[in-house]
C-alpha positions in Angstrom: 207.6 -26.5 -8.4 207.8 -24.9 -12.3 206.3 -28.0 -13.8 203.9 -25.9 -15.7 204.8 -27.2 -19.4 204.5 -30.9 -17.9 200.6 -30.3 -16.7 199.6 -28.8 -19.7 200.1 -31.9 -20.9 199.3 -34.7 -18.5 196.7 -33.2 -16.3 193.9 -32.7 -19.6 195.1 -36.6 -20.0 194.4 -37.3 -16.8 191.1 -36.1 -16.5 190.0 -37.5 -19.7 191.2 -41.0 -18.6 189.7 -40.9 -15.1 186.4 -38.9 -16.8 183.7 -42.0 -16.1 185.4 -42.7 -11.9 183.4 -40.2 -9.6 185.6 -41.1 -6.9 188.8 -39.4 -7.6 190.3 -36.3 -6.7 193.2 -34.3 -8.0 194.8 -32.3 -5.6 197.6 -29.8 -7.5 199.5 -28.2 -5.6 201.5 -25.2 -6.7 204.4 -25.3 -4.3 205.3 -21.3 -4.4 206.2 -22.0 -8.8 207.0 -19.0 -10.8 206.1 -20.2 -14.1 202.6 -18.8 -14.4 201.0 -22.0 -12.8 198.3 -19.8 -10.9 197.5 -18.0 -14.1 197.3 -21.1 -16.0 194.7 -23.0 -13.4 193.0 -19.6 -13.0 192.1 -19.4 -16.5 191.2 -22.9 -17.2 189.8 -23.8 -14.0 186.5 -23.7 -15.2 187.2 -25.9 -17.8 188.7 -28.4 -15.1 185.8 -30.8 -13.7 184.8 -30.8 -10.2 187.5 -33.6 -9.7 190.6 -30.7 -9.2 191.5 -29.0 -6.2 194.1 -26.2 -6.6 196.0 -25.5 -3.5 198.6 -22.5 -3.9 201.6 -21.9 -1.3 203.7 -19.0 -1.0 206.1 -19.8 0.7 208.9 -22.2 -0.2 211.9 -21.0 -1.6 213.4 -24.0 -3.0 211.7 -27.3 -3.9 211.2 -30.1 -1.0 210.1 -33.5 -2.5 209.4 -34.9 0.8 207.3 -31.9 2.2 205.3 -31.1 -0.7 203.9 -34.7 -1.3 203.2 -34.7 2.2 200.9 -31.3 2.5 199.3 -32.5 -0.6 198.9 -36.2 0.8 197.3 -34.3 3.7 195.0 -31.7 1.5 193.9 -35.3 -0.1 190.2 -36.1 0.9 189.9 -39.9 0.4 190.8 -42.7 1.9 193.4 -43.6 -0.8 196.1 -41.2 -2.0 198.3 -41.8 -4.3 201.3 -39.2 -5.5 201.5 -38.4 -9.1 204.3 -36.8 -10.4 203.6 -33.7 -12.7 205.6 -35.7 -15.7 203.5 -38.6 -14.8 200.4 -39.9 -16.8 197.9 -41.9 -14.5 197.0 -44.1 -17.5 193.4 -45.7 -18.5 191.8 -47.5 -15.7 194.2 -46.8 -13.2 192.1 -45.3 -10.9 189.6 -48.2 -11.1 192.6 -50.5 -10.6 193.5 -49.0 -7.4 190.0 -49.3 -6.4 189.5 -52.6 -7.1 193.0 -53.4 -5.0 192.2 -51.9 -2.1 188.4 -52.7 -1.8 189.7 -56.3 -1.3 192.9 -55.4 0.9 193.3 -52.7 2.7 196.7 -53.5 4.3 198.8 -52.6 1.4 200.6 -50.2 -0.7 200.8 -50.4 -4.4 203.8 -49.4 -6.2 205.6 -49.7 -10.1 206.8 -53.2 -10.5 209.7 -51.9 -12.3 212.0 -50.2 -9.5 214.4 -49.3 -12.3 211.3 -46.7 -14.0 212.9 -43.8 -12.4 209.8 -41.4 -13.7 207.2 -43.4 -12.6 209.1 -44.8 -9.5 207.4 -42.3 -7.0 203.7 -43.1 -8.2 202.9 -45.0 -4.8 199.3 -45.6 -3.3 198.3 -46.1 0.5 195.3 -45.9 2.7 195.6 -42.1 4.0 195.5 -43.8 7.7 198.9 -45.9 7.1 200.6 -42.6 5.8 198.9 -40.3 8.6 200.3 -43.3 10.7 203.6 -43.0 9.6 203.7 -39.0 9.3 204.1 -39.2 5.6 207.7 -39.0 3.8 210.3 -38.3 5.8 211.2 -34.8 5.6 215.0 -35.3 6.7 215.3 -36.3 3.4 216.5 -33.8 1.5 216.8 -33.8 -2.7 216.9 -36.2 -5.0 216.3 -39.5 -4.4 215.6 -42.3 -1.4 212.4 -40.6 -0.5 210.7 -43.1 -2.0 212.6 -46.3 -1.1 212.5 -44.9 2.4 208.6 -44.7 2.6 207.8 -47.9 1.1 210.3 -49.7 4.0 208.7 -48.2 6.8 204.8 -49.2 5.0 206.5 -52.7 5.2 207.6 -52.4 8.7 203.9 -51.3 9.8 202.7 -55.1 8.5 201.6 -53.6 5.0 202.3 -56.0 1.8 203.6 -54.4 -1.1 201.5 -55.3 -4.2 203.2 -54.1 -7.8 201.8 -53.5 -11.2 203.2 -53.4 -14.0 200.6 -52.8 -16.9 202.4 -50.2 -19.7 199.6 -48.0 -19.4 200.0 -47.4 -16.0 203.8 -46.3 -16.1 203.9 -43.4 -18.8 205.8 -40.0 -18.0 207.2 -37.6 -19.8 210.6 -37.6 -20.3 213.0 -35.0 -19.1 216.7 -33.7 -18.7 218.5 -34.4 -14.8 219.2 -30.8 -14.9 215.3 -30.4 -14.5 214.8 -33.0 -12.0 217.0 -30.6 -9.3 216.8 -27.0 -10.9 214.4 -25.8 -8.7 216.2 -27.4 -5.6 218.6 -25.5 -3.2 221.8 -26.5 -4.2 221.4 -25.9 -7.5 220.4 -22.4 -6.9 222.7 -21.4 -4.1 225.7 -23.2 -5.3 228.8 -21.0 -6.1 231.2 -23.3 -7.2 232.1 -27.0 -6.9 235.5 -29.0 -6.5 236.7 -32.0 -6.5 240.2 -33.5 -4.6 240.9 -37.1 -5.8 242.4 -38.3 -2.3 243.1 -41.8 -3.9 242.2 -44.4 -6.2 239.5 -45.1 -3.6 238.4 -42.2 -2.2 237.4 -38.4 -4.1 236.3 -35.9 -1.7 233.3 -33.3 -3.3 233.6 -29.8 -2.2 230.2 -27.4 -2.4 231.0 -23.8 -2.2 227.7 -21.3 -1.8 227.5 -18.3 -2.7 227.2 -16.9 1.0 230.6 -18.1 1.1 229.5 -21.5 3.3 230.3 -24.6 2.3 230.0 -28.7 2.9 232.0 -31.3 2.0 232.5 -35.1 2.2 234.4 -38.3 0.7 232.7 -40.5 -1.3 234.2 -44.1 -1.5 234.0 -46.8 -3.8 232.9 -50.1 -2.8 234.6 -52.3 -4.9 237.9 -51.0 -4.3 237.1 -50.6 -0.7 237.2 -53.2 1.9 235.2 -52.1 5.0 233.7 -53.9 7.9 229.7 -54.9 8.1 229.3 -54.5 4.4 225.5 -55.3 3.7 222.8 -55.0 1.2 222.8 -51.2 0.6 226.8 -51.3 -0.5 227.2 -53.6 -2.9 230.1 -54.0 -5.8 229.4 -53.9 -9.2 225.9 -52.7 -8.8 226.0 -48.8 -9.7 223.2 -47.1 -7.6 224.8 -48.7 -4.2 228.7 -49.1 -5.3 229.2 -45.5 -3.5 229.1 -44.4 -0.2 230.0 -41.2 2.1 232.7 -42.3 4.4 231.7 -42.1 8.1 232.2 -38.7 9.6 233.7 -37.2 6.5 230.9 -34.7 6.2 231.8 -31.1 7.2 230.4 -27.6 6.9 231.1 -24.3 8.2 233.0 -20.7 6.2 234.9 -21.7 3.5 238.3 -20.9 3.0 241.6 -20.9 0.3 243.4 -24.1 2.3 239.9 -25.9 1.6 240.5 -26.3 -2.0 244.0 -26.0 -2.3 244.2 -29.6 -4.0 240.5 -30.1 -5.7 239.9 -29.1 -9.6 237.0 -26.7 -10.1 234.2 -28.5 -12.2 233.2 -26.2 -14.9 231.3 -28.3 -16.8 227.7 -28.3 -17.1 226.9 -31.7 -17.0 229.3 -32.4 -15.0 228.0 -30.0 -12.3 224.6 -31.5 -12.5 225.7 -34.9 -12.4 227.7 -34.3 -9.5 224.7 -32.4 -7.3 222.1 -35.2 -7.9 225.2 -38.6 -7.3 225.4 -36.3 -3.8 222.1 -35.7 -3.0 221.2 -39.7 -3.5 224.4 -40.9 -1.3 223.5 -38.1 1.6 219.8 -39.2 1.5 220.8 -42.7 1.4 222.4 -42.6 4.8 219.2 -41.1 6.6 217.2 -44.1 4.5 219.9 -46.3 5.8 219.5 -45.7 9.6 215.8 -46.1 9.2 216.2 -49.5 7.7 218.0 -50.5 10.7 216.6 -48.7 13.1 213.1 -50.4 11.7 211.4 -47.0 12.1 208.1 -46.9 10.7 207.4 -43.2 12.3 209.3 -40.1 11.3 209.2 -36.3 11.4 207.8 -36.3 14.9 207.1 -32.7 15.8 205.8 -31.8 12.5 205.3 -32.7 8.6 203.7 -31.0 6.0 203.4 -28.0 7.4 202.5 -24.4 6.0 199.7 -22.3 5.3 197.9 -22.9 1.4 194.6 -21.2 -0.6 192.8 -23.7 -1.8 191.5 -22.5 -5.6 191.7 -19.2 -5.4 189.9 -18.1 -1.8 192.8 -15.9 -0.5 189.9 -15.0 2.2 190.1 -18.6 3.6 193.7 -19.7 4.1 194.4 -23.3 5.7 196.8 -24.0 7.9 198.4 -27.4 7.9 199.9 -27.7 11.3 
């Protein structure tokens, strides 16, 4: 969603890198972006080859990592999809690559090396039967982050080996700011104010207050001054993206109120703010990745995923329905 200024750039590269493979599709999908992306396909799609497929919908408000890649996973017509990131460049002989992978295998997934690439972490490729399989990424995660680690557990708990590359021109992106990363996300838009009340030397509780007035909170611990029972993998010390956790049954939400922040500090710093959103979006969706990792689910969104109704390059007379 508003990545407009990123496929100006990437998208012409992509094409011209992928120009000689007649195999390949492109499927962008413009997920409701305000940015003049439906102009800017409009007017070039003729210059596009027959490998793009533009798929426009209108209606999400705020950006869903989870359920966009899976209606475009599902608008995908091969037998191997692959996400690509609007920042992301595919690189030379990618494509080929993946080709030459899977026509020997077909029981894998192929993913970055690298976990620690954090633009190029989500460029994952699967047969489109294992992610119909597994109903795609799981759309109880919400925001920024664990999408990704959470989708590549349950490929490994159908029996699928993950293979990794690592080749530089397979992992270039374009950089960009954190604030772009969630600015087109919910809480970023709908958030009024944020506080936080240090409880301890342990323990901080975050306070998000919306601007109807609603608002959730939580404590966030720290694991290495924290001694807690059945400690495992996912909370380790010293290691910075699993040191913190929400403490169990500390999340609430309902109509905020003055006792609610009596003690917490508004943040009123930028940076701070962001920061703050996205540490809080990756410990909330790590608890939903966490109880699929040992609840072994390889399965998820079971009544639906991917859902919603999209024009697929321009044909407003001949809308699909993904249901």
């Amino acid at each position: 969603m508003n990545r407009l200024h990123h496929l100006q750039e990437t998208l012409p590269k992509n094409l011209q890198d992928c120009a000689t493979n007649n195999n390949i599709e492109f499927v962008i999908l413009d997920y409701n972006s305000s940015d003049g992306l439906e102009n800017w396909m409009r007017n070039n799609f003729h210059s596009f080859s027959s490998k793009v497929n533009y798929y426009k919908t209108s209606e999400p408000s705020y950006y869903n990592r989870s359920h966009s890649r899976n209606m475009a996973f599902r608008l995908a017509s091969g037998d191997i999809v692959c996400n690509l990131d609007a920042d992301n460049y595919s690189g030379k002989g990618f494509a080929e690559y993946i080709e030459d992978v899977f026509k020997h295998n077909q029981s894998i997934f192929v993913v970055p090396q690298d976990e620690n690439l954090s633009d190029t972490f989500g460029k994952i490729c699967m047969t489109k039967t294992d992610f119909m399989q597994i109903r795609g990424y799981d759309e109880a995660i919400k925001g920024y982050g664990f999408e990704d680690n959470d989708i590549k557990n349950r490929l490994l708990n159908l029996g699928r080996t993950q293979i990794g590359f690592k080749q530089k021109e397979f992992l270039e992106a374009i950089s960009h700011s954190e604030e772009e990363r969630i600015k087109n996300e919910f809480t970023y838009n709908h958030l009024y104010a944020l506080f936080v009340e240090k409880i301890n030397h342990q323990k901080t509780k975050i306070i998000f207050i919306y601007k109807d007035l609603t608002y959730e909170s939580a404590i966030i611990a720290d694991s290495i001054y924290t001694q807690f029972e059945n400690q495992d993998y996912f909370v380790k010390s010293l290691e910075v993206l699993n040191r913190y956790f929400i403490v169990e049954k500390t999340i609430e939400k309902g109509i905020s109120n003055a006792n609610l922040i009596k003690n917490a500090h508004l943040i009123e710093k930028k940076e701070i703010l962001i920061s703050v959103i996205n540490f809080y979006s990756q410990l909330t969706n790590k608890l939903r990745f966490m109880d699929n990792f040992h609840n072994k689910r390889i399965i998820v969104n079971t009544e639906s995923f991917g859902n919603g109704i999209v024009i697929k390059n321009f044909n407003n007379a001949k809308p699909i329905i993904l249901a």
